[in-house]
Structure formats: structure tokens, C-alpha cells
C-alpha positions as CSV (number, residue, x, y, z in Angstrom):
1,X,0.0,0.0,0.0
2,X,2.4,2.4,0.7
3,X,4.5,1.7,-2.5
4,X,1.5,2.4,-4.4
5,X,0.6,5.3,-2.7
6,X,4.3,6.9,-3.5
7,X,4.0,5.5,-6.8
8,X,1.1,7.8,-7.3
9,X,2.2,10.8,-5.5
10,X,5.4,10.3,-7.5
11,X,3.7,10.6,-10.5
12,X,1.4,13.0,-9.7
13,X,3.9,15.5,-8.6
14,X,6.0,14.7,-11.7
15,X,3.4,15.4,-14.6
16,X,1.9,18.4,-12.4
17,X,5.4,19.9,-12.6
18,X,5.5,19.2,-16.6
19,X,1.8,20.5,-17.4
20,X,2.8,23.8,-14.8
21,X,6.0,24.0,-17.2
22,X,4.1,23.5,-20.1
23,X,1.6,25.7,-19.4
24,X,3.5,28.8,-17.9
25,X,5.4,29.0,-21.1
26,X,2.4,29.1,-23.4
27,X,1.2,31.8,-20.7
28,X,4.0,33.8,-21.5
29,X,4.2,33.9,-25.1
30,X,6.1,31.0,-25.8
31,X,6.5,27.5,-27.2
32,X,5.5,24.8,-24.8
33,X,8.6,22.5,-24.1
34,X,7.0,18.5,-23.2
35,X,3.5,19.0,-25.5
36,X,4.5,21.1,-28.4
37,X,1.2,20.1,-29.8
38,X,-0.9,21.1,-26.4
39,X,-1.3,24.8,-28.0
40,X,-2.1,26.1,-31.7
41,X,-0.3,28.9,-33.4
42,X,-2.5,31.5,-34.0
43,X,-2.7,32.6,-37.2
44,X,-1.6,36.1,-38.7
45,X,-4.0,38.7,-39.2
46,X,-5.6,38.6,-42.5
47,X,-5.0,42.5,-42.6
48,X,-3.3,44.8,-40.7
49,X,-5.5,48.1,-40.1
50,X,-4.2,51.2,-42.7
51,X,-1.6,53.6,-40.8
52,X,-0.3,56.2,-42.9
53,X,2.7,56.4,-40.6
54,X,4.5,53.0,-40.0
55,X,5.8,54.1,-36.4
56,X,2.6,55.9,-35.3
57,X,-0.9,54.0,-35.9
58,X,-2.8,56.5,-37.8
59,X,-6.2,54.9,-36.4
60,X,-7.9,54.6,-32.6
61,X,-10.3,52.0,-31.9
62,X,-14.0,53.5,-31.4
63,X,-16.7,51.1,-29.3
64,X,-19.9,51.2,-31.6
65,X,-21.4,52.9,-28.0
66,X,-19.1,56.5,-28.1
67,X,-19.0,56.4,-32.3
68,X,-20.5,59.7,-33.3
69,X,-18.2,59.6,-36.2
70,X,-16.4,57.7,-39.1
71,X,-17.0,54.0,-37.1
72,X,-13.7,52.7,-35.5
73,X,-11.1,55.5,-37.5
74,X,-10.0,58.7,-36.3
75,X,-9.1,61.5,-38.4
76,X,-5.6,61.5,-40.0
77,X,-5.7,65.7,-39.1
78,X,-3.9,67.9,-40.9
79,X,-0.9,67.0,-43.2
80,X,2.0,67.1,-40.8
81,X,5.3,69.0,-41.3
82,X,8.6,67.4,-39.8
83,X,7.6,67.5,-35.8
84,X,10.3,68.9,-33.8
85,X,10.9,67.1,-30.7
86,X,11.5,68.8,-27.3
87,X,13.0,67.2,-24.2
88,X,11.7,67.9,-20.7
89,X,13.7,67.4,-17.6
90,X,13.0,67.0,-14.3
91,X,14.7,65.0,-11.6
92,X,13.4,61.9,-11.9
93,X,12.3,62.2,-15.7
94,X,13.9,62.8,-19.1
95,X,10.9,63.0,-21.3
96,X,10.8,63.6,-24.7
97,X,7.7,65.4,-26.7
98,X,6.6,65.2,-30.3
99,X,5.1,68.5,-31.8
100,X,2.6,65.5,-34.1
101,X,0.2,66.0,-31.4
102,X,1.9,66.9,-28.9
103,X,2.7,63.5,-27.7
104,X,5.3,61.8,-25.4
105,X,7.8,59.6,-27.2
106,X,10.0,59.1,-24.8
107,X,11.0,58.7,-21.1
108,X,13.9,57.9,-19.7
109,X,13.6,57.2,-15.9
110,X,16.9,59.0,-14.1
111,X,17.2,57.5,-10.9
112,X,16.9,53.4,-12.9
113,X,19.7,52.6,-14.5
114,X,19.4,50.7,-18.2
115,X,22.0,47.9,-17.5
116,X,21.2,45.1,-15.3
117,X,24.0,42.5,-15.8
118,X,26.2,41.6,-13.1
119,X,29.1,43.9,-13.8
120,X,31.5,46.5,-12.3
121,X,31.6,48.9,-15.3
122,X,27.7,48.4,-15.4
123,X,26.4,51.0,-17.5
124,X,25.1,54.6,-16.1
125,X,22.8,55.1,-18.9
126,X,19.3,55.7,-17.3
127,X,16.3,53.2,-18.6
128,X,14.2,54.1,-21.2
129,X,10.8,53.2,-21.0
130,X,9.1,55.5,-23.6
131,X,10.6,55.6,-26.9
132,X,9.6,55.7,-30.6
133,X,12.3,54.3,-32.9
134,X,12.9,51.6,-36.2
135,X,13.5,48.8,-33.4
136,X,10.9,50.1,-30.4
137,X,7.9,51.9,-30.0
138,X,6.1,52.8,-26.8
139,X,4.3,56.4,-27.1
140,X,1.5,57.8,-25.0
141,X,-1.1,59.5,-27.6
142,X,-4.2,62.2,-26.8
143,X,-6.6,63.8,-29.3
144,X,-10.3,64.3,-30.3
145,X,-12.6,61.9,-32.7
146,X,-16.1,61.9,-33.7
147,X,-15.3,64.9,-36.2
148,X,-12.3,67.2,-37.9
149,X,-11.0,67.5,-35.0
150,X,-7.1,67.6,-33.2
151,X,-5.6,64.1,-33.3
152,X,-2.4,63.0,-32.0
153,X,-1.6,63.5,-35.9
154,X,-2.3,67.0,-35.8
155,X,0.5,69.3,-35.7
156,X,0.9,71.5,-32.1
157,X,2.7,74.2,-31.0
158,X,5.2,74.0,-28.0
159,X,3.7,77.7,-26.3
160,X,5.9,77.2,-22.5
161,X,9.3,78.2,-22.3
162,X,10.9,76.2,-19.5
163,X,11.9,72.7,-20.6
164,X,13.6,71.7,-17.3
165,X,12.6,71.6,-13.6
166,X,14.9,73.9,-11.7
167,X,16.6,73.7,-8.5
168,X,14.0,74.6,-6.1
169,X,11.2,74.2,-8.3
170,X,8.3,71.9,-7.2
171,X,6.5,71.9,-10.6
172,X,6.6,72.2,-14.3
173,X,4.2,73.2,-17.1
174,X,4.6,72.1,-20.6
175,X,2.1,73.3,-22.5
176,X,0.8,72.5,-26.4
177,X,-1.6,74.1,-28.8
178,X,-3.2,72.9,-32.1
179,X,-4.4,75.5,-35.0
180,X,-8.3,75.5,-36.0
181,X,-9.2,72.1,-36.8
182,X,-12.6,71.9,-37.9
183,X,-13.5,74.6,-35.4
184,X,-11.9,72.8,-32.8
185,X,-8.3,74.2,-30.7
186,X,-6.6,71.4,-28.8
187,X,-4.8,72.5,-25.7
188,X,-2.6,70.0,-24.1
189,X,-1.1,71.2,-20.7
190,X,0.9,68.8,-18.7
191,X,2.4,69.4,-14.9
192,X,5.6,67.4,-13.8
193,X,5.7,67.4,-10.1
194,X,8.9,67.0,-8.2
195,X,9.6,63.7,-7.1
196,X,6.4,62.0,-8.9
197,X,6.0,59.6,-11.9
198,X,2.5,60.5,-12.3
199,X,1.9,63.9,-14.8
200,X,-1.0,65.7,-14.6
201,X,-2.8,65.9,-18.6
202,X,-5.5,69.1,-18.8
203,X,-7.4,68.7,-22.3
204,X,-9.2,72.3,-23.0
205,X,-11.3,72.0,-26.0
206,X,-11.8,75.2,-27.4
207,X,-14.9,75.8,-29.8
208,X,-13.9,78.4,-32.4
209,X,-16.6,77.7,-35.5
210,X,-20.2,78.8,-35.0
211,X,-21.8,75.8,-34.4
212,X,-21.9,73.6,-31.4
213,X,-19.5,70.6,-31.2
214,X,-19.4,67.6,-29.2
215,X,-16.3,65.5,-29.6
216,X,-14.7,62.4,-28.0
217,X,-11.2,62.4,-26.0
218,X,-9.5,59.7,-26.3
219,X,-6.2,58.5,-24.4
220,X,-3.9,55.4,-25.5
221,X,-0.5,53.3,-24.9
222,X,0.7,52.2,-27.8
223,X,3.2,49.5,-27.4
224,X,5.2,46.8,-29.8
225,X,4.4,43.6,-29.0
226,X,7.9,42.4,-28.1
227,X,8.8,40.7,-25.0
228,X,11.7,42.1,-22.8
229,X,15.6,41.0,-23.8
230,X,15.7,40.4,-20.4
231,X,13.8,37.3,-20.0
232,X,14.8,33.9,-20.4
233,X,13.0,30.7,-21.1
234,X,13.2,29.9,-17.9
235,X,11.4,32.1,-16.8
236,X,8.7,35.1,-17.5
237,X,6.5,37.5,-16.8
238,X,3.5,39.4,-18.5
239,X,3.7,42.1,-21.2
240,X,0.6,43.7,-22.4
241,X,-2.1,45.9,-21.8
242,X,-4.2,45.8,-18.7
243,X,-7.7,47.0,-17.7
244,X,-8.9,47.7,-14.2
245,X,-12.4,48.8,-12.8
246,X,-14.3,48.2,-9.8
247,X,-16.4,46.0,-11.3
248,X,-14.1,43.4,-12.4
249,X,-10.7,44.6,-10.9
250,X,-7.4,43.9,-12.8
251,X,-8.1,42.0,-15.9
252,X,-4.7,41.7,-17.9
253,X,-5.3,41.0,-22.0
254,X,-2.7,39.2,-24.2
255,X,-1.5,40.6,-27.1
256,X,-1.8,37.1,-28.9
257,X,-5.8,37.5,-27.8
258,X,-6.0,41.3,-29.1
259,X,-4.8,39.5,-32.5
260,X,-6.9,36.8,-32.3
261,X,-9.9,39.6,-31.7
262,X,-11.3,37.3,-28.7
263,X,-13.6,39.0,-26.8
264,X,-14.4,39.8,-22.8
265,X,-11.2,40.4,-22.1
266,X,-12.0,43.4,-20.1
267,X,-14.5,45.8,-18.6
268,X,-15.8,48.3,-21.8
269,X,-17.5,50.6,-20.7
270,X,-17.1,52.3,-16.7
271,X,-16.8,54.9,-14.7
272,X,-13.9,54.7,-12.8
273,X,-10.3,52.6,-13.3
274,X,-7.4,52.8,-15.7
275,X,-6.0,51.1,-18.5
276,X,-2.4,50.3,-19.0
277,X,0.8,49.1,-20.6
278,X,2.8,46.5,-18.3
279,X,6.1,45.0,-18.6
280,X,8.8,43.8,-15.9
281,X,9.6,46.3,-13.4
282,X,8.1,49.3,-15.0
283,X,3.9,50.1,-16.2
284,X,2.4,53.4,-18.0
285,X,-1.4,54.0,-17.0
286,X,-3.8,56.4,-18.2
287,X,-5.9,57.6,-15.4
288,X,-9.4,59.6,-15.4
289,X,-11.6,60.9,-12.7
290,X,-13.8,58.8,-11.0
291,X,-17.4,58.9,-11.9
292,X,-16.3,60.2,-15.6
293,X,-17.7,57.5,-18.3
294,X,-15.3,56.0,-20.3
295,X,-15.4,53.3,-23.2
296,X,-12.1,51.2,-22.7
297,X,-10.6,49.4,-25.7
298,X,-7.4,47.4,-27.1
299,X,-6.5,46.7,-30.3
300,X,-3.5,45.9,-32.5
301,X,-3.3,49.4,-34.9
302,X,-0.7,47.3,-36.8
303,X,2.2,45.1,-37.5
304,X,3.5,44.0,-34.0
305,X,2.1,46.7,-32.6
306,X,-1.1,47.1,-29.9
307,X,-2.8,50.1,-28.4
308,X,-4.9,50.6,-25.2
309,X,-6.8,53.1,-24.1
310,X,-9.6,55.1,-23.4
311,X,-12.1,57.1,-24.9
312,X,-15.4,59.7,-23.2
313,X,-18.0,61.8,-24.1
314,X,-17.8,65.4,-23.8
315,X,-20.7,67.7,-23.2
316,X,-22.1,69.9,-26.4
317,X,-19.6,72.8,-26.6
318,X,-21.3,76.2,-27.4
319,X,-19.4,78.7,-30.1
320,X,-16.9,80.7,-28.4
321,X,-16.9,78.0,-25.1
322,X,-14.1,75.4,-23.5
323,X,-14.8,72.4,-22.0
324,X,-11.6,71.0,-20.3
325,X,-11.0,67.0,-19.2
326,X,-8.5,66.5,-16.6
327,X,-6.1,63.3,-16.6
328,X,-3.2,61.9,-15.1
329,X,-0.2,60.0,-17.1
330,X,2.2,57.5,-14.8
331,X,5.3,56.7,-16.6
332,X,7.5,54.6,-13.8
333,X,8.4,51.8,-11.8
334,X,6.0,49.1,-10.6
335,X,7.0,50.5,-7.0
336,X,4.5,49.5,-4.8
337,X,4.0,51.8,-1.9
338,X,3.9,54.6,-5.0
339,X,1.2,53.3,-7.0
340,X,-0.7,53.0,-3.8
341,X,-1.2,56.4,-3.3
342,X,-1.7,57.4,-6.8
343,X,-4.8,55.6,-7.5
344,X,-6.8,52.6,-6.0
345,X,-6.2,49.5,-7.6
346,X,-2.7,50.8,-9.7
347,X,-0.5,48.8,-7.3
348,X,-1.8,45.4,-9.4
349,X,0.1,46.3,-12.1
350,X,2.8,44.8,-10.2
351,X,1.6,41.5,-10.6
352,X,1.4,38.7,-8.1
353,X,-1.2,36.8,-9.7
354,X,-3.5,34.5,-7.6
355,X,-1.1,34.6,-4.5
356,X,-1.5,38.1,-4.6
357,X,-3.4,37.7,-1.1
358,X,-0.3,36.3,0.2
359,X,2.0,38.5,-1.7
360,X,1.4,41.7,-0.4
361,X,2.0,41.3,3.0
362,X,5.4,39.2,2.5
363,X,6.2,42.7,0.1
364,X,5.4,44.8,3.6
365,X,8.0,42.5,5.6
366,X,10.1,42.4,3.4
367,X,10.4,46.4,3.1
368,X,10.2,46.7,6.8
369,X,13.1,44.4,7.1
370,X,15.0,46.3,4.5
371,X,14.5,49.4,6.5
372,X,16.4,48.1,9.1
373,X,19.2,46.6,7.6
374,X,19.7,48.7,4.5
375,X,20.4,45.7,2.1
376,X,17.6,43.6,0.0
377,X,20.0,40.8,-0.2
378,X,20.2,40.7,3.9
379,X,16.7,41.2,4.0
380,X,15.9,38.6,1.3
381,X,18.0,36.4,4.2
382,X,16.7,37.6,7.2
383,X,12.6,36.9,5.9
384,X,13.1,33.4,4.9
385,X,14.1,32.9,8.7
386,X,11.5,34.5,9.7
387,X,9.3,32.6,7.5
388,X,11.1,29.3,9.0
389,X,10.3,30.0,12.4
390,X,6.8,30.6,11.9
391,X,6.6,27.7,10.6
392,X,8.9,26.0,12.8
393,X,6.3,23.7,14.5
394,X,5.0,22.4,11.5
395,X,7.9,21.9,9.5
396,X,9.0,19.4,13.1
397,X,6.3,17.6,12.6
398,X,7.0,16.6,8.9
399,X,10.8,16.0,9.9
400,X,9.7,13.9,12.7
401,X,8.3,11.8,10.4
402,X,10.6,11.6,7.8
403,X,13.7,10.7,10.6
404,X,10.9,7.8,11.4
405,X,11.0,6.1,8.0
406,X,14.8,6.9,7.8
407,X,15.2,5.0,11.1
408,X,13.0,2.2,9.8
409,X,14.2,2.4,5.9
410,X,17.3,-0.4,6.5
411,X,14.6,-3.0,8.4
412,X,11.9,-2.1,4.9
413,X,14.5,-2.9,2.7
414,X,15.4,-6.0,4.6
415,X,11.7,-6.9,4.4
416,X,11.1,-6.5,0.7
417,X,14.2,-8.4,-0.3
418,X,13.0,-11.4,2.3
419,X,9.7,-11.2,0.6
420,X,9.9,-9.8,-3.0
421,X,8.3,-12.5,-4.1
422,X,5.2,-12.5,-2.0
423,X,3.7,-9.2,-2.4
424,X,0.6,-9.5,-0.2
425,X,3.2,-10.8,2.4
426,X,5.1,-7.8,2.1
427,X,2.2,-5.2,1.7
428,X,1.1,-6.7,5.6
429,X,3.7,-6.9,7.1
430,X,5.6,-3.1,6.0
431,X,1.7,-2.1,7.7
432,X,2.5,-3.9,10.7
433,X,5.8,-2.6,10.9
434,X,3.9,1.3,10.3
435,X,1.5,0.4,13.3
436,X,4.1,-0.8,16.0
437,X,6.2,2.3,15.4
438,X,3.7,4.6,14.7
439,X,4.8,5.9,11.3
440,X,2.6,7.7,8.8
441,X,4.0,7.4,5.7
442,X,2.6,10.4,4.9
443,X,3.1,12.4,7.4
444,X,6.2,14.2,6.2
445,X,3.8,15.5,2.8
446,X,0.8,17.1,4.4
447,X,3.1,19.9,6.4
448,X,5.0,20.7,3.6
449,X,2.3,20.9,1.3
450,X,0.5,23.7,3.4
451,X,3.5,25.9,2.8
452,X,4.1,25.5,-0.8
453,X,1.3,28.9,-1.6
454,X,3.9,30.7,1.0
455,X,7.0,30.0,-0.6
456,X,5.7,30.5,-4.1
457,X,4.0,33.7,-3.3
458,X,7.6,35.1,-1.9
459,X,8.7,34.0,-5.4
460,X,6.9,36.2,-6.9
461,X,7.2,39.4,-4.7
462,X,11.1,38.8,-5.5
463,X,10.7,38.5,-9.2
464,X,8.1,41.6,-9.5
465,X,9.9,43.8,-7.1
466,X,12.0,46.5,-9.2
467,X,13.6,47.1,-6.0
468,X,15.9,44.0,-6.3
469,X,17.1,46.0,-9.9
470,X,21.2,46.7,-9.5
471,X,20.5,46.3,-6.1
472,X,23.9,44.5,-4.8
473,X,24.3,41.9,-2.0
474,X,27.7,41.2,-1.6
475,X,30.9,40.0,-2.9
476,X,30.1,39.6,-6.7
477,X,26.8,39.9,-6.8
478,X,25.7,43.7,-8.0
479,X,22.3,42.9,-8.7
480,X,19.9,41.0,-7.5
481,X,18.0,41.0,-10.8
482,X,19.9,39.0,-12.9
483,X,21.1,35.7,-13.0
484,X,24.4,35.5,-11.1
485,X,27.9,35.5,-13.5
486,X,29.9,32.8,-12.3
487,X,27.0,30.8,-11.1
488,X,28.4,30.2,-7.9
489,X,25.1,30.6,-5.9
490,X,23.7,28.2,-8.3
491,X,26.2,25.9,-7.6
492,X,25.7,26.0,-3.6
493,X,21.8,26.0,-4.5
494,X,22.3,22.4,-6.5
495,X,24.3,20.9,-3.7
496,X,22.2,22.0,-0.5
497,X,19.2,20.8,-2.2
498,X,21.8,17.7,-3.2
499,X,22.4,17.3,0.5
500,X,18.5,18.2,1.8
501,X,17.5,15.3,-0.8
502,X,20.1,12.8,1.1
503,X,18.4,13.5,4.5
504,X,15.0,12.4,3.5
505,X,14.4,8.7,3.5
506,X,15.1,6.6,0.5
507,X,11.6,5.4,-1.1
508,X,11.8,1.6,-1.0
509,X,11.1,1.1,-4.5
510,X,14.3,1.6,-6.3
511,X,12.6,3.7,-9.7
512,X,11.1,6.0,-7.1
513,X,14.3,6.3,-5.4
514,X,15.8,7.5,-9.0
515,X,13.4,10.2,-9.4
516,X,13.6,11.6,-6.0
517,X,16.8,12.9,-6.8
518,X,16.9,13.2,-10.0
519,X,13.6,15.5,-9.9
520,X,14.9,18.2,-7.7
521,X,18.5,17.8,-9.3
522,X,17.2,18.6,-12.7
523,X,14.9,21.4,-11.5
524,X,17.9,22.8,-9.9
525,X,19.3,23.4,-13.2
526,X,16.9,26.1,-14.2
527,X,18.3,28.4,-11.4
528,X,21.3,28.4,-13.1
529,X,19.7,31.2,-15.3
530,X,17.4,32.6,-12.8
531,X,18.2,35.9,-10.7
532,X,20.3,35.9,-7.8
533,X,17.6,37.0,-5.5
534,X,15.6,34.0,-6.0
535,X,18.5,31.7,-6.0
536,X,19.7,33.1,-2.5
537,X,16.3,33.1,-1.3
538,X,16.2,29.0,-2.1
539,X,19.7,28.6,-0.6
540,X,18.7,30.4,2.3
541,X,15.8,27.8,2.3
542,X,17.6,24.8,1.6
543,X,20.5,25.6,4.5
544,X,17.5,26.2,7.6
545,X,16.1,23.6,5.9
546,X,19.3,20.8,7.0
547,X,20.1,22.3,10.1
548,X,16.7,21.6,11.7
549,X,16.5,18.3,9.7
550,X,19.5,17.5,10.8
551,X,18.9,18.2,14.2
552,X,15.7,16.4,14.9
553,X,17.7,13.3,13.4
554,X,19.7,13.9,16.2
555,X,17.2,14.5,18.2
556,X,15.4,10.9,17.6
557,X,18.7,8.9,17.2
558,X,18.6,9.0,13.6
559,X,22.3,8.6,12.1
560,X,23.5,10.8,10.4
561,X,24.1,9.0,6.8
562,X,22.8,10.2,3.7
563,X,20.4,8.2,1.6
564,X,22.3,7.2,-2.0
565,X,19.9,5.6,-4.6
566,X,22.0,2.8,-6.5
567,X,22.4,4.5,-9.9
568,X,24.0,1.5,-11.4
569,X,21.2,-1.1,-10.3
């Protein structure tokens, strides 16, 4: 009985770990590694939508609900010169502004370095988030539909004079004007606040024909559809728009299902939320009022390349009137505390996925921590311990168990060569043996299992965390983002888990025996490529992990010998 029941757990826990594999990597974009046939490629397009400009999508995406217009196409504006760009500085920001529109094309964040490898003469060039290029494109766009009116293709006029925050300074206007459009003046004023990643957008729509207008703003991300450099097969994380509101929360929406036109992905149509462009480490959001009705959308505009944004109503504008829309613009890092206190519900964009219950308050430990000891690498160290003791008790119990079957395992063995050949025999007797010394077989599972969500939740605040980017530990580790260069911590990760293994007892079925090491030896390999935070987190595991194994084996008289499967047999 208890061979079969191992056999099955075995097994179990094997193929969950393959279909988990398999799965995460379609998740992420990829090609699954065990079931290449478990997915389907999706098909191309049959016809990317018309954009006069390559770079910039010429079209926004229009619900049927807000059209008042040409369905689904904004205006292309007028003919556009050569746009001048103009660059913006404050301390945090380097921004960069288009004169097509008056649109941001790019932002550089100051105080985030762009290189994140594991080096001394690691780069100083600040990471660029925004940027509209022949290899990249990620813009933030404004402008007015359901007429001839301003677009984000219509030429505007840089009207401010100051183009940097000085010394002193708490804020910065940079202010934009459009000529007569069809009646209609665009005025695009944003305020860069000192310290803040969040900008401040004032739309004043200016009515200067002699008839009444009522025109649609709209607000979009558009993004290529490219996944980070960064990431390895081994592991990944989402990139693509997102859509929160009340009603439904944070609803993330693949670019693969934007192609594939699939549809509730998201809330439409609300009142309240954002929408916004995630990657690793760093989000854009678009942000209106509460209680102003919107019509949410994403769409790709056109080759490998997605929008998402927003679009409301405004009121009829009389001749000679102006009806202005406040919004706010966050360009910056998924920093958690930050996006708190910007706008309910932004925080998410830092994704911890289902855990996220767990997540958050192993994040607030983990910070406190930090702000004691002035190191995430020490602090990475120091919460594992405490996550150890509090589950010190339990984690006994399990170990209590497995030191029983170790001190039984040589009397097993002995058994099931004696009576190999009578398995009912042996089945009765290995029971007999369970009752008299009070072993549950399974005793050692049950504890564990209850703090697997733990542990994988604290995965994930490490890997979301831009905090651990070119943040050092010690030694030769710079940054806690990236995998480390001379794979030393994954070396000490394979062994302690090598040594952890050893202490457990030896199922008594050779083939099980096999895969109990070579499971976690093979698994052990991916951390070769994953980021030194999460390696050091496991090591830190493991290590607790064999010192208070190894003490209750002490403890209960258990030798100390490590359990070798025979290879060769």
C-alpha cells in the first residue's frame, strides 16, 4: 500500500510539474517544451489596419457605444510637417515630446539605471521606458474623434518656455496648442511634479466655428508587441495591456488574444479605473476621474504593434466656449508603496497573480526588514528565517516523520528483499511494521504541502519587485535581478538541495528512489539562469532547511548518513 501510494504521488507530482512547465510558457508567449502540440499557433491577421505612418498608428479604436463619427477610424488631421521634438527634464524624468500631437515619445527614468548585468563597469545610462524608434515603439497619444478634430496626428505648437525643472522648483508646465481644426483648438497642458512619476494631462477644447460641437477624447499606450531581452525561457513575466475597474478589478489581456480579436477580455464601458501598458519592473497608465464614463478598448493598430486606451463623451460645446477633461499619465516603476497612493487599484500592475493575497504582505515584511538593515540581499536572508520560524512547528512535525522512515528504511529494505516475491506478504507486514512504530507514511507531505502557496508567493514578490534591480548583495553579486555570472550561488543551491535530498528517507522502491533525486537535481538546473535574489532566497531555504532536519535526526537517534539511490542497479 504504501509503494503504491508513492507510486502515485510520484507521478502525480511529476506530470503536475511538466503540465505547470508546459503551461506557464504558453502563458508567456512562448512554445510549450513536453506537449508542443498542447497549443495552436494562431494565425496572422488577414489585414493589418491602414496607418499612414509606420511608427505611429494612424487609427484609434472606437466602441460602436461612443462612435458619433467615421466608425472605428480617427481622423488622419492635418498633413503634418517634420515634428520637432522637445526634451523635458526633471529629476526623476527625461521626457521627450513630439510636436505631431503633442505627444510623449519618450521617457527615460533617471534615478533606474538601463544595465542590469552583473558587472563593475555596469552601465550609467538611465532606462528608457518611452521611446519611438525603427527597433521600439512605446508612445502615449491624446486627441479628439467623432469629427475634424485635433488628433495626436495633428501638428501643435510647444507655447511654454521652461523645458527643465529647476533647483527649487516643485513643478513644471509644458504646455501644447493645435491650430483651428474643424472649429476645434486642442490644448494640451501637462504638470511634472517633483519627485512624482504621475503627470498631470488638462485637455481644454476650445470651440472656435459657429456651431456647437461635441467631440470624443481619447487617451492610449501604444506598445510593440515584443517581450523584454531580459527574460529567459526559464522564466517570465506578463507584457501587455491591462484594464482595471471596480467592477471586475485587474483583468490583464494578451497581445496574442487582441490579434486573435477574442472577446471579454476586459470591462468596456465604466466609470472609474485605468488602463495600462505592463512589462517587468516598469507600467504606463492612463488615469481619469472617478465617476467620468469612459469606453475602454485594445486593439493591435498594426504590425506588432497594440494600443490601449480610453475614450469619453464630452458635453455639447457652445461657439466661443471650452470644456476641459483632466487626466493623469504614470510613466514609472511598478513601485508598490507609489502606486498606492496614486490611484486605487494601480498597485496590481505589479503582478502577483492569484497569491496576490499572500504577496502583499510578505512585500510589507520584506520592506520593513529592509529598513532596518539597509540591504535587500540581507533582508531577502533575514525573511526566509523568519518565515522558518513561523513555521517552525509544523515543519517538526514533517521532519519527525521523515527521521521515522529513515530509522526504519534499513529493516523495509530488509523486508522487501526477504519477501519480493510475496507481495501480499510484504504489503502486511511493511503495515504492521507502520503500526508498531507509529509511522505515517505520509506524514512528512501534508506539512510541507501547506506551505508550498507561501513559498511561491515570496517567489513572486522577488521576481516583481524593481527594488531588487542593480540592487547588490555582496561579494560579486551587483544585482539581485539578474542571473548571477559565475554561477556560484547556483552551484551552492544544487548541492544544498543535493544534501537536503540525502536526508530524507530513500523510497523503497528503487525507480522512485531514482526520481527523488533526479527530480529536484534537474529542476535545480533552471536556477542556473534565474536571478540571484531567488537563488539566494532558495539557498537560504535549503540551508534552515538541513540544520533543523538534521537536528531532529539527532534528536530521535537517527544517524547521520545520507540516503544514496543505486544508480548502477
Amino acid at each position: 500500500m504504501n509503494d503504491i501510494r508513492r507510486s502515485i504521488l510520484w507521478v502525480v507530482f511529476g506530470l503536475s510539474m511538466v503540465l505547470i512547465w508546459d503551461k506557464w510558457q504558453i502563458h508567456n508567449g512562448h512554445k510549450p517544451t513536453f506537449f508542443p502540440g498542447s497549443t495552436q499557433v494562431s494565425a496572422p491577421a488577414s489585414k493589418p489596419v491602414p496607418a499612414a505612418d509606420a511608427s505611429v498608428p494612424n487609427a484609434v479604436a472606437v466602441p460602436s457605444s461612443a462612435a458619433t463619427g467615421a466608425p472605428g477610424e480617427a481622423p488622419a488631421g492635418a498633413p503634418s510637417p517634420v515634428a520637432a521634438r522637445h526634451v523635458v527634464t526633471t529629476d526623476v524624468f527625461k521626457l521627450v515630446f513630439n510636436t505631431e500631437g503633442g505627444s510623449l515619445i519618450g521617457a527615460e527614468l533617471l534615478k533606474h539605471a538601463e544595465a542590469t548585468q552583473q558587472s563593475k563597469d555596469q552601465s550609467e545610462q538611465p532606462f528608457t521606458l518611452l521611446t519611438q524608434g525603427a527597433d521600439r515603439i512605446y508612445v502615449a497619444q491624446t486627441g479628439l474623434i467623432g469629427g475634424s478634430f485635433p488628433t495626436h496626428k495633428t501638428p501643435m505648437n510647444l507655447v511654454t518656455s521652461e523645458t527643465a525643472l529647476a533647483d527649487g522648483q516643485n513643478e513644471l508646465q509644458v504646455r501644447f496648442e493645435s491650430a483651428d481644426v474643424g472649429g476645434v483648438k486642442l490644448v494640451k497642458t501637462y504638470t511634472l511634479t517633483r519627485g512624482h512619476y504621475d503627470i498631470a494631462v488638462k485637455h481644454e477644447v476650445q470651440n472656435l466655428g459657429t456651431q456647437a460641437v461635441s467631440p470624443q477624447l481619447y487617451l492610449q499606450l501604444v506598445r510593440d508587441g515584443s517581450k523584454l531581452s531580459s527574460e529567459t525561457p526559464f522564466y517570465s513575466t506578463f507584457t501587455g495591456p491591462a484594464v482595471y475597474t471596480n467592477e471586475k478589478k485587474y483583468q490583464k489581456v494578451e497581445f496574442a488574444d487582441i490579434e486573435k480579436k477574442k472577446e471579454d477580455l476586459y470591462i468596456k464601458s465604466s466609470t472609474d479605473g485605468y488602463v495600462a501598458m505592463v512589462q517587468h519592473y516598469f507600467a504606463s497608465a492612463w488615469l481619469l476621474g472617478d465617476g467620468v464614463a469612459r469606453d475602454n478598448f485594445a486593439r493591435k493598430v498594426d504590425d506588432n504593434l497594440f494600443a490601449v486606451g480610453s475614450i469619453t463623451n464630452l458635453p455639447a460645446i457652445e461657439p466661443g466656449q471650452t470644456q476641459s477633461v483632466q487626466a493623469r499619465l504614470f510613466v514609472g516603476p511598478q513601485e508598490e508603496k507609489v502606486l498606492e497612493t496614486i490611484a486605487p487599484g494601480l498597485e496590481l500592475v505589479k503582478d502577483y497573480g492569484w497569491l496576490t493575497i499572500l504577496a502583499k504582505p510578505l512585500y510589507w515584511l520584506l520592506e520593513k526588514i529592509h529598513g532596518f538593515v539597509a540591504n535587500w540581499g540581507w533582508s531577502i536572508v533575514l525573511l526566509v528565517v523568519l518565515i522558518k520560524a513561523a513555521f517552525y512547528w509544523l515543519n517538526a512535525s514533517a521532519y519527525r516523520s521523515m527521521a521515522k522512515m529513515k530509522k526504519i528504511n534499513p529493516r523495509i529494505m530488509e523486508m522487501r528483499e526477504r519477501l519480493k516475491g510475496n507481495p501480499q506478504g510484504m504489503q502486511q507486514e511493511m503495515m504492521k511494521m507502520y503500526r508498531e512504530e507509529k509511522v505515517n507514511p505520509l506524514g512528512g507531505c501534508f506539512p510541507i504541502l501547506i506551505q508550498i502557496p507561501v513559498f511561491i508567493a515570496l517567489y513572486w514578490v522577488l521576481l516583481s519587485s524593481v527594488e531588487m534591480r542593480n540592487a547588490p548583495w555582496a561579494a560579486w553579486i551587483t544585482d539581485l535581478s539578474s542571473p548571477d555570472p559565475y554561477f556560484i550561488l547556483p552551484l551552492v543551491m544544487a548541492v544544498t538541495t543535493m544534501i537536503q535530498t540525502a536526508l530524507n528517507p530513500l523510497p523503497p522502491d528503487p525507480l522512485q528512489a531514482k526520481l527523488m533525486w533526479l527530480m529536484p537535481l534537474m529542476f535545480s538546473v533552471m536556477f542556473f539562469f534565474f536571478p540571484s535574489g531567488l537563488v539566494l532566497y532558495w539557498i537560504t531555504n535549503n540551508v534552515l532547511t538541513i540544520a533543523q532536519q538534521s537536528f531532529i535526526n539527532k534528536r530521535m537517534g537517527v544517524p547521520l548518513k545520507f540516503s544514496m539511490p543505486n544508480f548502477k542497479a
